[in-house]
Backbone as XML, in Angstrom:
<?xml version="1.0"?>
<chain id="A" units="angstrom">
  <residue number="1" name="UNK">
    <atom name="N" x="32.848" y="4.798" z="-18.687"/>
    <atom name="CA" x="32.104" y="4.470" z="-17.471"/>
    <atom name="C" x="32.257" y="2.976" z="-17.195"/>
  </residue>
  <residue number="2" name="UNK">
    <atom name="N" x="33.065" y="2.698" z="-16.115"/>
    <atom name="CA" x="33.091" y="1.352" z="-15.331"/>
    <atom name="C" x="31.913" y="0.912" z="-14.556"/>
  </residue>
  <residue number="3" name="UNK">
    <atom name="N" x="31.322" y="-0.470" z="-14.639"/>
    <atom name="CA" x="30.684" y="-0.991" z="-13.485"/>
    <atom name="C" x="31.314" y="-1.435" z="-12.103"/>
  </residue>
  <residue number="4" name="UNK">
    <atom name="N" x="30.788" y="-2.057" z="-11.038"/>
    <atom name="CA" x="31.467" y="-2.203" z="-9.834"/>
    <atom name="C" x="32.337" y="-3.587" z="-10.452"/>
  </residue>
  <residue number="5" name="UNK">
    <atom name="N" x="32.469" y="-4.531" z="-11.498"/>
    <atom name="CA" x="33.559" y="-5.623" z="-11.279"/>
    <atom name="C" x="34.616" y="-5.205" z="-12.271"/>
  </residue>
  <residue number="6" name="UNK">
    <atom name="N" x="34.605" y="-3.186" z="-12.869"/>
    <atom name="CA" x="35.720" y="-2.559" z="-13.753"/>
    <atom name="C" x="35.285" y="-2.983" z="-15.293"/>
  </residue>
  <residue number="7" name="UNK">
    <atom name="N" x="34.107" y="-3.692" z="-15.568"/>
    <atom name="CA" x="33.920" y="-4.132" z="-17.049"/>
    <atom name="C" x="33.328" y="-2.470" z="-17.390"/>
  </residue>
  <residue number="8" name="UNK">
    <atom name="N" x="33.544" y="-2.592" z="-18.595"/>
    <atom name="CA" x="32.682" y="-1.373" z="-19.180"/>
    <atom name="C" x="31.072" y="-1.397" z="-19.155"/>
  </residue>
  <residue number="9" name="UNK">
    <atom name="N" x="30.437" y="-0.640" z="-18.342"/>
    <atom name="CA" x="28.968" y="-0.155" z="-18.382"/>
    <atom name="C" x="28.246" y="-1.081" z="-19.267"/>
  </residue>
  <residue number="10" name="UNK">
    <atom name="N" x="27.133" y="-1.692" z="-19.480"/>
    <atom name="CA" x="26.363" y="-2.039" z="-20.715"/>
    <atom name="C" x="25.597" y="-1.026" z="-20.992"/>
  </residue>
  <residue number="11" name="UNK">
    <atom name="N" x="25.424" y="-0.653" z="-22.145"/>
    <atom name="CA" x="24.398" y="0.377" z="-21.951"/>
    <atom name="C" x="23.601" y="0.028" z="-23.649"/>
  </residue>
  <residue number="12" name="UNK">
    <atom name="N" x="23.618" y="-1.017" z="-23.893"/>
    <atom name="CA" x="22.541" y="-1.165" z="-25.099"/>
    <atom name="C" x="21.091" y="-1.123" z="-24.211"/>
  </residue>
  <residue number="13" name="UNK">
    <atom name="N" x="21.182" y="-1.430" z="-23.878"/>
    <atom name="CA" x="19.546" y="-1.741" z="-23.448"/>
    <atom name="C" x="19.056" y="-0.407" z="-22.864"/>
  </residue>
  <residue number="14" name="UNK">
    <atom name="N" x="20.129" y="0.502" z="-22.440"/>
    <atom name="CA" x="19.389" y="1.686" z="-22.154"/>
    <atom name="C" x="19.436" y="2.571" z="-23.654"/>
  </residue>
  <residue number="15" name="UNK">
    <atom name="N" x="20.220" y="2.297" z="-24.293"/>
    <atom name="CA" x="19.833" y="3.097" z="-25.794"/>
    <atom name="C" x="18.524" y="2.385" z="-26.098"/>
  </residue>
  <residue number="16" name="UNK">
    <atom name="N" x="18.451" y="1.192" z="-26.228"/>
    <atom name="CA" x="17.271" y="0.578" z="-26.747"/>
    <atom name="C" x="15.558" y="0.643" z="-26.218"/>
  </residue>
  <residue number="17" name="UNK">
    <atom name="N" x="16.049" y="1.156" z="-24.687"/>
    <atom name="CA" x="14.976" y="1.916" z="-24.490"/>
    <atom name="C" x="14.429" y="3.260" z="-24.581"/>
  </residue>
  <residue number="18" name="UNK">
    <atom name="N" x="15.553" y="4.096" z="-24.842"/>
    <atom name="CA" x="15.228" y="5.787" z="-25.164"/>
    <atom name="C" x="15.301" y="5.735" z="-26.715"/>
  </residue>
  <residue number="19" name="UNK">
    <atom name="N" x="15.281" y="4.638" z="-27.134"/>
    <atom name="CA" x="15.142" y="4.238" z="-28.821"/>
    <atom name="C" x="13.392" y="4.311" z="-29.423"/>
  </residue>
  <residue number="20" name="UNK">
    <atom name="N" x="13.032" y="3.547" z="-28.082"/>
    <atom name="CA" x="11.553" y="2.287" z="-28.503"/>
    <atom name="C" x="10.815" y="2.928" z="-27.444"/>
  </residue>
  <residue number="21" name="UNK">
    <atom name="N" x="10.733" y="4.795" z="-27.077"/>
    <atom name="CA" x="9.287" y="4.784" z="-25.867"/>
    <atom name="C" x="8.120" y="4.662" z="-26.185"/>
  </residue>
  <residue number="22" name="UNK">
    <atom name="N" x="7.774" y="4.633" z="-27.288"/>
    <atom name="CA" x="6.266" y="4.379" z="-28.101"/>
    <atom name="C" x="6.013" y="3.031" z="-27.822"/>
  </residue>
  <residue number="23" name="UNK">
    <atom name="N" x="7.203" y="2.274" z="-28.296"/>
    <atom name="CA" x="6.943" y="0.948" z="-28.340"/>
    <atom name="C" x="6.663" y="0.096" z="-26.895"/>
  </residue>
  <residue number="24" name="UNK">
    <atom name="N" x="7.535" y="0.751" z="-26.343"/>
    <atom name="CA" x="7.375" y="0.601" z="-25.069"/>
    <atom name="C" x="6.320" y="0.622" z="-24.416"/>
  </residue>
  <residue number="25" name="UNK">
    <atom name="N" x="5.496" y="1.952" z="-24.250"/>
    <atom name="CA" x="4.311" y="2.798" z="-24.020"/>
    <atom name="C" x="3.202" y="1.173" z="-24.543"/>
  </residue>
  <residue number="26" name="UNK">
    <atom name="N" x="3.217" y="1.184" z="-25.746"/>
    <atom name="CA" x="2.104" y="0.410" z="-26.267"/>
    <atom name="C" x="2.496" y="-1.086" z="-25.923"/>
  </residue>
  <residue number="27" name="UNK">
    <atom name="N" x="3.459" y="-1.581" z="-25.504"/>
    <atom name="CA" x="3.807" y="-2.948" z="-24.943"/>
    <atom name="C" x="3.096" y="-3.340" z="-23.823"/>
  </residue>
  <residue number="28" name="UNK">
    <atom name="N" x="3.256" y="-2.353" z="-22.652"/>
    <atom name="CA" x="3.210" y="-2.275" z="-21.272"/>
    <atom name="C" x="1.581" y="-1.412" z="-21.052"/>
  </residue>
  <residue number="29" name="UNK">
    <atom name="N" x="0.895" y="-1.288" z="-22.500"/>
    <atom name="CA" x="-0.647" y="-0.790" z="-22.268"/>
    <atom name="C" x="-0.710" y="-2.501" z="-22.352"/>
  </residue>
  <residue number="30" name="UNK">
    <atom name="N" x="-0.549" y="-3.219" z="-23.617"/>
    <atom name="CA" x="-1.088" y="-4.469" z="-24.263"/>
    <atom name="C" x="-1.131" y="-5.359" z="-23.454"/>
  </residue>
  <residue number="31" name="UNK">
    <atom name="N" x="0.288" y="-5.175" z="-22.131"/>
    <atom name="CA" x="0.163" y="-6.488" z="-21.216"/>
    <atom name="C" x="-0.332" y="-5.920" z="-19.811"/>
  </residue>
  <residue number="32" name="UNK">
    <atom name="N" x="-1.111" y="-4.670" z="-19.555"/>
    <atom name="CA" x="-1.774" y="-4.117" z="-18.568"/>
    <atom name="C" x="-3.039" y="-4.659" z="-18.957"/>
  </residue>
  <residue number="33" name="UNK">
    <atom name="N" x="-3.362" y="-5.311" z="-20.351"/>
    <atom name="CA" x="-4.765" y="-5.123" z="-20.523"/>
    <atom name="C" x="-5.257" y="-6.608" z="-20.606"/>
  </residue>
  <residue number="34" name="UNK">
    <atom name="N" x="-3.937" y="-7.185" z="-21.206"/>
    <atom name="CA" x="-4.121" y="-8.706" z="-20.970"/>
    <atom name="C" x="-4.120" y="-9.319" z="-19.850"/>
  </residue>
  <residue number="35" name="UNK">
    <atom name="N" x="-3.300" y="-8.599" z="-18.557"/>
    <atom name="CA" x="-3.641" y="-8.831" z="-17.046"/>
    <atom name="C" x="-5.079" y="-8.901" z="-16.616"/>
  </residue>
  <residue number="36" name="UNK">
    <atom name="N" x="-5.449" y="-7.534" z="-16.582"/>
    <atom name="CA" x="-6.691" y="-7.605" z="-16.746"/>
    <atom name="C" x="-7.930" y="-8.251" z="-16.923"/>
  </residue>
  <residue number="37" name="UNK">
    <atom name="N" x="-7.841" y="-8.238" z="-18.245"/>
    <atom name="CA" x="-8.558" y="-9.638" z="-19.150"/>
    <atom name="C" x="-8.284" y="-10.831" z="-18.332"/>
  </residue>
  <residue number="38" name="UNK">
    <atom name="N" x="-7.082" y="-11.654" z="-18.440"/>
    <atom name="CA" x="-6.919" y="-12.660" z="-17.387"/>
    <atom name="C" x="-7.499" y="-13.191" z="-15.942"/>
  </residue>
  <residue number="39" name="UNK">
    <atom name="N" x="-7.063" y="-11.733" z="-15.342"/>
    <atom name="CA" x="-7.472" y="-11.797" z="-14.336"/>
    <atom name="C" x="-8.520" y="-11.511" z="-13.947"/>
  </residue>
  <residue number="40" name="UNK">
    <atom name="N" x="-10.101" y="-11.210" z="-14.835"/>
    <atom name="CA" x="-11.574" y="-10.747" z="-15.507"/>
    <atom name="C" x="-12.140" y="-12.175" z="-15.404"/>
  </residue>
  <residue number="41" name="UNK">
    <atom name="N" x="-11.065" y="-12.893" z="-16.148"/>
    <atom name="CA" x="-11.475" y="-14.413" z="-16.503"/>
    <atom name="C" x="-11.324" y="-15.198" z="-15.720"/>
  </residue>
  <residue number="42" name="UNK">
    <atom name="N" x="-10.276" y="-15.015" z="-14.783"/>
    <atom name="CA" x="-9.764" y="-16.047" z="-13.536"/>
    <atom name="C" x="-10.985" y="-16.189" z="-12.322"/>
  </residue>
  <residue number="43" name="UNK">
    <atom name="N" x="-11.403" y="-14.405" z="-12.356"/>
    <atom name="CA" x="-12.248" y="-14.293" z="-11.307"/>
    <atom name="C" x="-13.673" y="-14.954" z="-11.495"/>
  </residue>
  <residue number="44" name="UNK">
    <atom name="N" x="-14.369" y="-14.940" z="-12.719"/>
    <atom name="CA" x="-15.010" y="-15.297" z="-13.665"/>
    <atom name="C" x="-15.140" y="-17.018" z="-13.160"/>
  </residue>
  <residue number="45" name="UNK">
    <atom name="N" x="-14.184" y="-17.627" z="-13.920"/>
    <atom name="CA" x="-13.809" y="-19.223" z="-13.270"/>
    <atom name="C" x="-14.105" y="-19.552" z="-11.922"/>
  </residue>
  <residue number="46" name="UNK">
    <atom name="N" x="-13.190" y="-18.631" z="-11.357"/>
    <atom name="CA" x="-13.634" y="-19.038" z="-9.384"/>
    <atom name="C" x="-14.800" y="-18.688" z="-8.971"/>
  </residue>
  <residue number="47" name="UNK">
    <atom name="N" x="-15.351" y="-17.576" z="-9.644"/>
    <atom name="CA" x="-17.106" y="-17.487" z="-9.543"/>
    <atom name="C" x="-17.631" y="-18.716" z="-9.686"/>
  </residue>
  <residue number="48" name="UNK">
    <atom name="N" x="-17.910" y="-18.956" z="-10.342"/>
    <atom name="CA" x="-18.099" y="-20.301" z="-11.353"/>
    <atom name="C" x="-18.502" y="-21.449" z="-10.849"/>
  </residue>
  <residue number="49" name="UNK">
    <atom name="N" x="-16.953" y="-21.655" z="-10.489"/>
    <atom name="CA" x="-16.444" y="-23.405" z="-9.607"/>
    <atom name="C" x="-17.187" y="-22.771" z="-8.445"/>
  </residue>
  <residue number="50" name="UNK">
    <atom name="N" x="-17.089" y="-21.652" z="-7.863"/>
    <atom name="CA" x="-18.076" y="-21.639" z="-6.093"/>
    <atom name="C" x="-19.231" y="-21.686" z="-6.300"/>
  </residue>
  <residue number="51" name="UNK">
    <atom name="N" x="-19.880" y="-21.002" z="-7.534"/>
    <atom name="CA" x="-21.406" y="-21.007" z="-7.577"/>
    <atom name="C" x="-21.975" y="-22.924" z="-7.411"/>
  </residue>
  <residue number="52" name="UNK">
    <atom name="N" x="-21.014" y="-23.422" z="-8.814"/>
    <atom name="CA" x="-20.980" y="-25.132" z="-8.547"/>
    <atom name="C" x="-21.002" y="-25.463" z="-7.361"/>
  </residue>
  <residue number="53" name="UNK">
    <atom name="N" x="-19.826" y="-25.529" z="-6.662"/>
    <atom name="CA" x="-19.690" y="-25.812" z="-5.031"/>
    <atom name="C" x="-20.553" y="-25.538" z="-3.987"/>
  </residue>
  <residue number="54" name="UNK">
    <atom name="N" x="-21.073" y="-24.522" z="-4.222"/>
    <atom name="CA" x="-22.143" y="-24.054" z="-2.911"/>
    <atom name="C" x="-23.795" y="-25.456" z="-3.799"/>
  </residue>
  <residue number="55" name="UNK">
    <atom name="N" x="-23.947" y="-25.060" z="-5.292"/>
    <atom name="CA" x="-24.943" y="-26.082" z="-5.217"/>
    <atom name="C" x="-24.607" y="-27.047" z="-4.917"/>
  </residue>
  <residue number="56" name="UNK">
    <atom name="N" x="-24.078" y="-27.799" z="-5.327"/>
    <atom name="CA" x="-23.757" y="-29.219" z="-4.643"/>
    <atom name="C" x="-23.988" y="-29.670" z="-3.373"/>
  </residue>
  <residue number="57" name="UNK">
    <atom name="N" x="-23.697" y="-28.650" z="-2.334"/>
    <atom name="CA" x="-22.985" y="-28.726" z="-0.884"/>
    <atom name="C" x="-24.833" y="-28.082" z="-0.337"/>
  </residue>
  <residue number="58" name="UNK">
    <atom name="N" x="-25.530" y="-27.758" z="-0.781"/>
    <atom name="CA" x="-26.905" y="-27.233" z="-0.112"/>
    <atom name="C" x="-27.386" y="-27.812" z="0.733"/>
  </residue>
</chain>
């Protein structure tokens, strides 16, 4: 199997993913959850700094 510039296909990375779907699976939970979290905390912060801001500004 050729690609479009005639090199041969790569195809490690698709073995390496029908290798690792567990791993995979539990990668892409760990950084769904750390988004999350992050973004829990970000909102958290900008709460925060506005609650500050509005006292100040009364």
């Amino acid at each position: 199997m050729r690609g479009a510039s005639g090199h041969p296909a790569r195809r490690a990375s698709v073995r390496g993913r029908l290798a690792l779907p567990c791993a995979d699976k539990q990668l892409i939970a760990e950084l769904t959850n750390l988004d999350k979290t992050l973004t829990n905390y970000g909102l958290g912060q900008f709460k925060r700094m506005a609650e500050e801001f509005a006292g100040q500004h009364v």
